[in-house]
MOPAC internal coordinates of N, CA, C and O (Angstrom, degrees):
PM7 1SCF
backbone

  N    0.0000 0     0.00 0     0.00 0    0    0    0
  C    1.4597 1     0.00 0     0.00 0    1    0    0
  C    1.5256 1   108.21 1     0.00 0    2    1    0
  O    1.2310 1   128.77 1   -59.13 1    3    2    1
  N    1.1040 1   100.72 1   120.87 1    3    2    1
  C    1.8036 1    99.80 1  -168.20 1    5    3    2
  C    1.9262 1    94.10 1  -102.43 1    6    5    3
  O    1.2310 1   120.67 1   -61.53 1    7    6    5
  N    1.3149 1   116.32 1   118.47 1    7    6    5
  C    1.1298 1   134.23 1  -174.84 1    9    7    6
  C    2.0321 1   110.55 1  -100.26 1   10    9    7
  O    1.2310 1   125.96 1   -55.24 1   11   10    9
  N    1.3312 1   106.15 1   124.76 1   11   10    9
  C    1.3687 1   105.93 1  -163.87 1   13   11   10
  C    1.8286 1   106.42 1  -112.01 1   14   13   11
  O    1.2310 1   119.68 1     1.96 1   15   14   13
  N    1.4033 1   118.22 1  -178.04 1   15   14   13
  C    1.8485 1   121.14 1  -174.22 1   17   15   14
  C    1.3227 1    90.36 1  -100.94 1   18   17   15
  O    1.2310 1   118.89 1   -11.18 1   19   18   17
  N    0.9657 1   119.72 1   168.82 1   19   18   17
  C    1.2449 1   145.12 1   170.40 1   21   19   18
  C    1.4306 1    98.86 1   -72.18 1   22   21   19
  O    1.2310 1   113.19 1   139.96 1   23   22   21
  N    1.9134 1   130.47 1   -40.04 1   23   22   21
  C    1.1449 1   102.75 1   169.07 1   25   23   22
  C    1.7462 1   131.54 1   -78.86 1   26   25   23
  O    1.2310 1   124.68 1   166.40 1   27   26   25
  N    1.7717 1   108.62 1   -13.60 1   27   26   25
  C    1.2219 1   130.21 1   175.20 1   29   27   26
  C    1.4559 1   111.67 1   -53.87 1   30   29   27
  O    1.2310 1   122.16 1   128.97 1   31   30   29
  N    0.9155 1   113.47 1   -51.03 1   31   30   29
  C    1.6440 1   143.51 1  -169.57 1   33   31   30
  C    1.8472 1   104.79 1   -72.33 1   34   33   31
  O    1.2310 1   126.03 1   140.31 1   35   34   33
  N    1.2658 1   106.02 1   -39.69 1   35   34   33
  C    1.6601 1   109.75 1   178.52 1   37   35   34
  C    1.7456 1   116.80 1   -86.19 1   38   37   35
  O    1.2310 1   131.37 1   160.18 1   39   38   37
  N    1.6008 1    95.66 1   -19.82 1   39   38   37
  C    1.5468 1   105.59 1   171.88 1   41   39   38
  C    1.4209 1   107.73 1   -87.25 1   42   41   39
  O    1.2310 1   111.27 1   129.70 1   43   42   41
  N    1.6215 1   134.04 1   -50.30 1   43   42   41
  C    1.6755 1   123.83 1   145.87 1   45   43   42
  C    1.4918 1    98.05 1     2.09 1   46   45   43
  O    1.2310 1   127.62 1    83.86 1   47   46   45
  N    0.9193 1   102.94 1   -96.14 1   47   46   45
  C    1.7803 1   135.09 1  -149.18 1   49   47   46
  C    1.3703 1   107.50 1   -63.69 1   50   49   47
  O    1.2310 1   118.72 1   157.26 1   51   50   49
  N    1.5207 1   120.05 1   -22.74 1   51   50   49
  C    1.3930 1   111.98 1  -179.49 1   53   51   50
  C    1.4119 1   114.07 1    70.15 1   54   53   51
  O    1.2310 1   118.32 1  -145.14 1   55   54   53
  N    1.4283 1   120.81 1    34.86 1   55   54   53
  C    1.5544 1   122.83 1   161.16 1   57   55   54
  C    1.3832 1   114.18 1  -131.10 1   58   57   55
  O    1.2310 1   120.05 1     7.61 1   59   58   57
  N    0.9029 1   117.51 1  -172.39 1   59   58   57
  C    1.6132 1   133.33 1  -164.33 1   61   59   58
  C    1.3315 1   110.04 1   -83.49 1   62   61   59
  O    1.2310 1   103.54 1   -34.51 1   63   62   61
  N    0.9251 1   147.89 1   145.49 1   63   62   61
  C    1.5573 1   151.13 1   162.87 1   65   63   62
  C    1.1731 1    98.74 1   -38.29 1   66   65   63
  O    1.2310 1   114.90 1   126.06 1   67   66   65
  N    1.1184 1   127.28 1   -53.94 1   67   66   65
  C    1.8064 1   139.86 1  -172.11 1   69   67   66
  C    1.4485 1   107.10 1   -58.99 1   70   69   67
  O    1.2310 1   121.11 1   108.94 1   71   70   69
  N    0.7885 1   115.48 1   -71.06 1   71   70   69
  C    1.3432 1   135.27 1   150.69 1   73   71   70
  C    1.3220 1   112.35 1    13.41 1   74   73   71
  O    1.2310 1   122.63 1   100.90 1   75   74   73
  N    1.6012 1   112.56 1   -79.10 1   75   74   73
  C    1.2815 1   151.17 1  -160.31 1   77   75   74
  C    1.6763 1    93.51 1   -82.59 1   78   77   75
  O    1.2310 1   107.14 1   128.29 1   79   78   77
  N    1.1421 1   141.56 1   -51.71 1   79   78   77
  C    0.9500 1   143.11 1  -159.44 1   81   79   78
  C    1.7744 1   102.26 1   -99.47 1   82   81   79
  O    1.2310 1   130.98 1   164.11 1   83   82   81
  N    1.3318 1    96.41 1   -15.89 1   83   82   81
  C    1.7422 1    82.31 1   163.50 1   85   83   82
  C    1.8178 1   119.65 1   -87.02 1   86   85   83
  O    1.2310 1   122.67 1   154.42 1   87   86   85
  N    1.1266 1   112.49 1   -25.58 1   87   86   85
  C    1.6881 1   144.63 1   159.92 1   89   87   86
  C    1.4322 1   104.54 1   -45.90 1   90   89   87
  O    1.2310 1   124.44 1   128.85 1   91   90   89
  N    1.3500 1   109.08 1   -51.15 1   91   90   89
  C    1.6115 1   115.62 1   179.75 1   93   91   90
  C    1.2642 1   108.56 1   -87.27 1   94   93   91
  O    1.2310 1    94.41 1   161.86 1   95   94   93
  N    1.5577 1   162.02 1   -18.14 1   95   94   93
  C    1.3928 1   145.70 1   105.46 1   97   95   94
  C    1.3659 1   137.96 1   -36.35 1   98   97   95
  O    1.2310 1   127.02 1   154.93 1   99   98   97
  N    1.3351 1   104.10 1   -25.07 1   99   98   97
  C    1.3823 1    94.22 1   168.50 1  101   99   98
  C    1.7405 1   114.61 1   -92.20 1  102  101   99
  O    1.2310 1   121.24 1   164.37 1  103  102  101
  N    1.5282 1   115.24 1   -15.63 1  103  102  101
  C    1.4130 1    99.38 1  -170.72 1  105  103  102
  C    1.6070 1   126.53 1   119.70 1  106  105  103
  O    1.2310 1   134.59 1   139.42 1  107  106  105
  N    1.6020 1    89.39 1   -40.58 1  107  106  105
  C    1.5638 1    85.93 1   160.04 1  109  107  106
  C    1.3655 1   126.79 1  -132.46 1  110  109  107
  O    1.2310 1   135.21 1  -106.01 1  111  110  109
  N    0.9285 1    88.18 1    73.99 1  111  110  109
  C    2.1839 1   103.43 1   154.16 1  113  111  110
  C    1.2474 1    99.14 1  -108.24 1  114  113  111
  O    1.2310 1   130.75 1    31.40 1  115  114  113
  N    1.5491 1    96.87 1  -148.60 1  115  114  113
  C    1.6921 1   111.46 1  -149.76 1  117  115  114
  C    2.0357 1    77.90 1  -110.33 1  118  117  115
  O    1.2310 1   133.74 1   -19.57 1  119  118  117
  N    1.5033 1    91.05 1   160.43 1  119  118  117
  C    1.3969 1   109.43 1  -173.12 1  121  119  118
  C    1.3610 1    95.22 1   -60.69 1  122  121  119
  O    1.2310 1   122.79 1   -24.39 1  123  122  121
  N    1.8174 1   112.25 1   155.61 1  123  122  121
  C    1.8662 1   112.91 1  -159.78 1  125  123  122
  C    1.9079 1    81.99 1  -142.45 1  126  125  123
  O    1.2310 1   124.08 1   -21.29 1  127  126  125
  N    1.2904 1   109.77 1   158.71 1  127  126  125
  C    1.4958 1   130.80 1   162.87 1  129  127  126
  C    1.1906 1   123.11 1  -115.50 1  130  129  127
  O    1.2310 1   115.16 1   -61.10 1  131  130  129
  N    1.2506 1   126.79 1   118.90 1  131  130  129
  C    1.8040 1   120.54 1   170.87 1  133  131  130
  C    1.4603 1   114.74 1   -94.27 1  134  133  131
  O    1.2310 1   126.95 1   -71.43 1  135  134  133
  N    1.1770 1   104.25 1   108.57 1  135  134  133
  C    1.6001 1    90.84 1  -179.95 1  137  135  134
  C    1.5723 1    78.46 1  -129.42 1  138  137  135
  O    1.2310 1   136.06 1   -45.72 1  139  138  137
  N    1.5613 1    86.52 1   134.28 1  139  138  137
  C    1.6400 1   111.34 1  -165.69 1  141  139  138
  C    1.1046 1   130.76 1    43.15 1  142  141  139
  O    1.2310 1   109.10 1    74.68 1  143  142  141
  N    1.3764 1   138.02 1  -105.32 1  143  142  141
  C    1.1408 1   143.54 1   159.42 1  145  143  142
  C    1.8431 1   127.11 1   -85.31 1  146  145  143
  O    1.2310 1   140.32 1   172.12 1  147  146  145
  N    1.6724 1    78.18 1    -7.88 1  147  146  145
  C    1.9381 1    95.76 1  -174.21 1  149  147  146
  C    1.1688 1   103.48 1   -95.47 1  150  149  147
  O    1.2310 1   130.80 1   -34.59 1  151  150  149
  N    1.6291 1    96.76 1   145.41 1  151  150  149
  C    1.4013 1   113.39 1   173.34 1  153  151  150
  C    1.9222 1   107.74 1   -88.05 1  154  153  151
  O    1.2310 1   103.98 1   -51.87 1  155  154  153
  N    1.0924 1   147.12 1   128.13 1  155  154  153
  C    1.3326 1   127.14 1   177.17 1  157  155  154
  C    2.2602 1   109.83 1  -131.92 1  158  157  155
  O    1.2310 1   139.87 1   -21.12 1  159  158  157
  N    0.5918 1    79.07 1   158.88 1  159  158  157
  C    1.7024 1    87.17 1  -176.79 1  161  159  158
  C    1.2448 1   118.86 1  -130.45 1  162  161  159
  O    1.2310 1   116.90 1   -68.38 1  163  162  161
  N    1.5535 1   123.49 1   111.62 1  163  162  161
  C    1.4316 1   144.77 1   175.31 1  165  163  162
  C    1.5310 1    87.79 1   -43.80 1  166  165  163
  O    1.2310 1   121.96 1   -42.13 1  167  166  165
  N    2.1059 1   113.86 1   137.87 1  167  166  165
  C    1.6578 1   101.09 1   157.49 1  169  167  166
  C    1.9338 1   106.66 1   -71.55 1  170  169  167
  O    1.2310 1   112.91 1   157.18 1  171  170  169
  N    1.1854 1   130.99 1   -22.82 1  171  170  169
  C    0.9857 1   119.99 1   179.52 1  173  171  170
  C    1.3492 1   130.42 1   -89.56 1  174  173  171
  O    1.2310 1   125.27 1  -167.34 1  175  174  173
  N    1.4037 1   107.48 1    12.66 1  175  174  173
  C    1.2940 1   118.73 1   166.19 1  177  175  174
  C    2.0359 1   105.09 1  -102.50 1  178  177  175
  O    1.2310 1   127.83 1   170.50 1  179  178  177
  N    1.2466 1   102.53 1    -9.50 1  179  178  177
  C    1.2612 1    94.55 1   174.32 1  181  179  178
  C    1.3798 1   114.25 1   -90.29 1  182  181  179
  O    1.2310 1   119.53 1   152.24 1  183  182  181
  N    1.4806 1   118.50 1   -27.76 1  183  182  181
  C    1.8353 1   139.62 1  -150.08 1  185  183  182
  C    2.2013 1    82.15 1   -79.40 1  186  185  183
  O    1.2310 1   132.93 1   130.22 1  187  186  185
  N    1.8174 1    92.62 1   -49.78 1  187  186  185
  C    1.8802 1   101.86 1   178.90 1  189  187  186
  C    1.2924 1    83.20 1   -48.50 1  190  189  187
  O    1.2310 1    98.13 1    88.34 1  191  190  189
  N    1.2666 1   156.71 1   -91.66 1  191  190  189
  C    1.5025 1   162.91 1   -97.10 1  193  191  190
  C    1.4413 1    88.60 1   -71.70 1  194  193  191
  O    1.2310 1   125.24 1   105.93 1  195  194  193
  N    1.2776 1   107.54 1   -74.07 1  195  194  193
  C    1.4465 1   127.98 1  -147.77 1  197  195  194
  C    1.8239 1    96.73 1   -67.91 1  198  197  195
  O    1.2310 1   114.53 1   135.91 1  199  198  197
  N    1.1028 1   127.97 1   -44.09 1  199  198  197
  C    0.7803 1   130.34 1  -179.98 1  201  199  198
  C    1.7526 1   124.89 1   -60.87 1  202  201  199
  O    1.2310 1   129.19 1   151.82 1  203  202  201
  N    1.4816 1    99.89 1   -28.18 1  203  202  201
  C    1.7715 1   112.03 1  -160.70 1  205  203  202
  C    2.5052 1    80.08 1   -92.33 1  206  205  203
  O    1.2310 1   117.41 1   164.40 1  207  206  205
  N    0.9061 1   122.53 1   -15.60 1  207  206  205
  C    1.4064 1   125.46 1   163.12 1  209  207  206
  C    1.1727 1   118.55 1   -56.48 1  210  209  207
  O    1.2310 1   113.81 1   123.24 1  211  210  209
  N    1.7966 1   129.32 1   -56.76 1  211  210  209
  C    1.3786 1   123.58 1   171.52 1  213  211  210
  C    1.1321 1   121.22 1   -21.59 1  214  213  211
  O    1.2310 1   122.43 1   -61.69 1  215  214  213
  N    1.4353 1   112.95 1   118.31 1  215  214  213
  C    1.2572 1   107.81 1   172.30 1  217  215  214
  C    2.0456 1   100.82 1  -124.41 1  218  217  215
  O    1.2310 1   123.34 1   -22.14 1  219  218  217
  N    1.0882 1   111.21 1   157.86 1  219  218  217
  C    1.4905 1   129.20 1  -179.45 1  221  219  218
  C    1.3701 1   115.87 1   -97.07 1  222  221  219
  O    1.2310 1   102.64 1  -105.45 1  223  222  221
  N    0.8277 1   149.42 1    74.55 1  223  222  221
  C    1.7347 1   155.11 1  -161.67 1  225  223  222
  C    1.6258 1    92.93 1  -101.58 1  226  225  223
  O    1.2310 1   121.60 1   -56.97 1  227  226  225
  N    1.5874 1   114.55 1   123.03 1  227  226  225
  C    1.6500 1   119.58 1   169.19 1  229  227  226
  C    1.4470 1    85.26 1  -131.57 1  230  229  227
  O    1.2310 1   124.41 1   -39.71 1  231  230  229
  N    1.2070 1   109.15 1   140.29 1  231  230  229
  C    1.9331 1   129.58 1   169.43 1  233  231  230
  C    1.4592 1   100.29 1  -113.65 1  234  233  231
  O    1.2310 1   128.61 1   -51.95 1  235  234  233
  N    1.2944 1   101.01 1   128.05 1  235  234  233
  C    1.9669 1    88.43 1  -170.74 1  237  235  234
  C    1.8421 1    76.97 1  -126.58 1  238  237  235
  O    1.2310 1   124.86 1   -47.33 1  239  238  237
  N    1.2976 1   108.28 1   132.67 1  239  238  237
  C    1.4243 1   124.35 1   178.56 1  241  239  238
  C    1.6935 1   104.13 1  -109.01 1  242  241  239
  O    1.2310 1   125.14 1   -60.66 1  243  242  241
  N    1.5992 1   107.73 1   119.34 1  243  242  241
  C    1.4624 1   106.10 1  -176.20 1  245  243  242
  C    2.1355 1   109.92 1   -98.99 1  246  245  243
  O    1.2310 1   136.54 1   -97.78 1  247  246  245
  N    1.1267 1    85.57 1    82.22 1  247  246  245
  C    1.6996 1    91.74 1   173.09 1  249  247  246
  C    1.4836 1   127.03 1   -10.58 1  250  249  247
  O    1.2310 1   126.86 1   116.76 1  251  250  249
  N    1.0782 1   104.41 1   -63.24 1  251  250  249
  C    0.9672 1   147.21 1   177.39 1  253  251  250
  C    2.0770 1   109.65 1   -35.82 1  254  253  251
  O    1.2310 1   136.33 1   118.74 1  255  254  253
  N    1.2943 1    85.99 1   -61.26 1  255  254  253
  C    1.5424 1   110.66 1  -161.00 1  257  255  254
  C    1.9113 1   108.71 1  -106.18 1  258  257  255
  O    1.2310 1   128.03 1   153.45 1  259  258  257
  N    1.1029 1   102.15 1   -26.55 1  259  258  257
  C    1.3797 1   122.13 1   160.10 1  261  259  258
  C    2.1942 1    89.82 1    89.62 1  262  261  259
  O    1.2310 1   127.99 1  -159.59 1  263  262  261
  N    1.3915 1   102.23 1    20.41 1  263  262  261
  C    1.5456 1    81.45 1  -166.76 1  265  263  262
  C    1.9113 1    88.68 1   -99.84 1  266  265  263
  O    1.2310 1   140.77 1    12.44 1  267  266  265
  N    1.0210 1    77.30 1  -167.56 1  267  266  265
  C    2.1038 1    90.32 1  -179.31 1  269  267  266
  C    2.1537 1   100.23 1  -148.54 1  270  269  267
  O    1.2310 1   125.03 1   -38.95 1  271  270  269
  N    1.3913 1   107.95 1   141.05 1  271  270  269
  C    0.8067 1   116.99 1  -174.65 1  273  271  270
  C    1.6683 1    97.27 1  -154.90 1  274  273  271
  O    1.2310 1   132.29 1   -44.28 1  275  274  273
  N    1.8846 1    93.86 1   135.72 1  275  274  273
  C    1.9871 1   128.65 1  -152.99 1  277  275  274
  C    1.1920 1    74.14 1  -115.55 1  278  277  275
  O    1.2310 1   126.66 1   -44.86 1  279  278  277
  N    1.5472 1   104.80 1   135.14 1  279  278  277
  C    1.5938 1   120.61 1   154.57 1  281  279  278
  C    1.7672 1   104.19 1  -122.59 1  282  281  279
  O    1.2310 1   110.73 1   -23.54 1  283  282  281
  N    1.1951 1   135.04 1   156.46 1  283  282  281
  C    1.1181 1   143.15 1   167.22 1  285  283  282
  C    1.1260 1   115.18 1   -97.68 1  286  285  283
  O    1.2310 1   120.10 1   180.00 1  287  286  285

């Protein structure tokens, strides 16, 4: 189990320490560990993170009709 910092974990992800630690009070970041005074982060609780984000965006443009219609 490869265990990461809170700053390791915010460089992954490409956000701010702050960032990360506002995610971790509010609830939604990636699952966090306290061991002792440390904050630490599973990589596979981050890889879940990044992954449960994908999102699928199709814009289907109707020629035809001139309208456009977003699916998620």
């Amino acid at each position: 189990m490869t265990l990461l910092t809170q700053r390791e974990a915010a460089s992954l992800l490409h956000l701010s320490e702050r960032t990360l630690e506002r995610f971790r009070v509010s609830g939604t970041g990636p699952k966090f560990l306290r061991l002792g005074r440390s904050i630490r982060y599973r990589l596979t609780d981050i890889e879940a993170f990044i992954a449960s984000r994908v999102r699928l965006y199709v814009r289907l443009r109707i020629a035809q009709k001139g309208k456009c219609y977003g699916y998620d």
